[in-house]
C-alpha positions in Angstrom: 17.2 -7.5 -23.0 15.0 -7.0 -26.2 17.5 -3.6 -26.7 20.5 -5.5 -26.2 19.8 -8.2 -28.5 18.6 -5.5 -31.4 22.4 -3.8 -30.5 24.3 -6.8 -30.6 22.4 -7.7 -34.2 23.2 -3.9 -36.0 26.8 -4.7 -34.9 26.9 -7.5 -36.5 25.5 -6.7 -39.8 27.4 -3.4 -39.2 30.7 -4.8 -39.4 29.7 -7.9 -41.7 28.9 -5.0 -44.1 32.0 -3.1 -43.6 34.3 -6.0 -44.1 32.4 -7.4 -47.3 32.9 -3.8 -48.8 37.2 -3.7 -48.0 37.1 -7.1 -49.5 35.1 -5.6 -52.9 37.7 -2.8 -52.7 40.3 -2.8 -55.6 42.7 -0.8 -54.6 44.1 -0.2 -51.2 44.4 3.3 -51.6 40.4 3.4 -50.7 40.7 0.7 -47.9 42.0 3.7 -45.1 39.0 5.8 -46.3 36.8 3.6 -46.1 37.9 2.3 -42.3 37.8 6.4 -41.5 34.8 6.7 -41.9 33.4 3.3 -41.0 35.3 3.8 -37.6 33.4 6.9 -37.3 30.1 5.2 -37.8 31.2 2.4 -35.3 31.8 4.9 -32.6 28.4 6.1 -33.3 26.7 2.4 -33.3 28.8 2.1 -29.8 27.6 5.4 -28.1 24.2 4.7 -28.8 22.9 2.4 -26.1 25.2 5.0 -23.8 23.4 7.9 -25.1 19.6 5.7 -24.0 20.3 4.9 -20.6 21.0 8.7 -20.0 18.3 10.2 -22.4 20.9 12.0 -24.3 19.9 10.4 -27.3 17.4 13.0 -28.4 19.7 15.6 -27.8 22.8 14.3 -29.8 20.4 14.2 -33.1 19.0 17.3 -32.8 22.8 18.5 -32.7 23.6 17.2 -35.1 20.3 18.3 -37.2 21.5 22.0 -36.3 24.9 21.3 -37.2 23.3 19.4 -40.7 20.8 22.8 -41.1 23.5 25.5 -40.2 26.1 24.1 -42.9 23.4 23.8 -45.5 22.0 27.1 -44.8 25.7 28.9 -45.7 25.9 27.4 -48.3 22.7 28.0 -49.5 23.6 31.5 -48.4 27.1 31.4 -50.9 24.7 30.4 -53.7 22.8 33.6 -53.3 25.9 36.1 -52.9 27.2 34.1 -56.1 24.1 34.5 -57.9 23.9 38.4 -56.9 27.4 39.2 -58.0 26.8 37.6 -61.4 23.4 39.6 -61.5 25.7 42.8 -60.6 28.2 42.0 -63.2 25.3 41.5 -65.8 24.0 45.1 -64.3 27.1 46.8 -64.9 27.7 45.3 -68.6 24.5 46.4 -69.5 24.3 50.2 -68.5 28.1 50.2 -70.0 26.5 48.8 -73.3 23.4 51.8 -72.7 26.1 54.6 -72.2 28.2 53.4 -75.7 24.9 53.6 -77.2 24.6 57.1 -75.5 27.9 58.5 -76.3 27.6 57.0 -80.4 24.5 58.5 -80.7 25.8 62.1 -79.7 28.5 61.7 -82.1 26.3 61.4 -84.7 24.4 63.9 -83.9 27.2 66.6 -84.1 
């Protein structure tokens, strides 16, 4: 009953929250945004007493850790490749500047 009570309460103050921020909205134009992603988190809030009773709870959050640690491992993985190919590029303009130095210095020399 404790459980149920503690539910009931988040959803409250959930959707008190929610309402008091498309009221401070100025513009419309946010208002669908903001009930996107607010519907999202309200599906979320709803599942969750769901996901206790069959002790799926644990494994939706470590889920969506993965999901959470596979996106931020690509793109910590597309830094890298950036990175490299601006080291490359930096490689290649500097053995371009050694052979001009190369090929002056023959010139002179003849």
């Amino acid at each position: 009953m404790k459980e149920l009570c503690q539910w009931l309460q988040d959803l409250a103050v959930y959707l008190i929250l929610v309402s008091a921020i498309l009221q401070a909205l100025p513009q419309e134009l946010y208002q669908k945004y903001i009930r996107f992603f607010s519907g999202l988190v309200l599906i979320i809030l709803l599942m969750t007493p769901l996901l206790r009773l069959t002790d799926m709870e644990d494994s939706f959050r470590s889920r969506v850790q993965e999901q959470n640690m596979e996106q931020e491992s690509a793109s910590f993985l597309e830094e890298i490749r950036e990175k490299q190919e601006e080291g490359k590029g930096e490689m290649t303009l500097e053995t371009e500047e050694k052979e001009q130095i190369e090929v002056e210095e023959i010139q002179i020399g003849e």
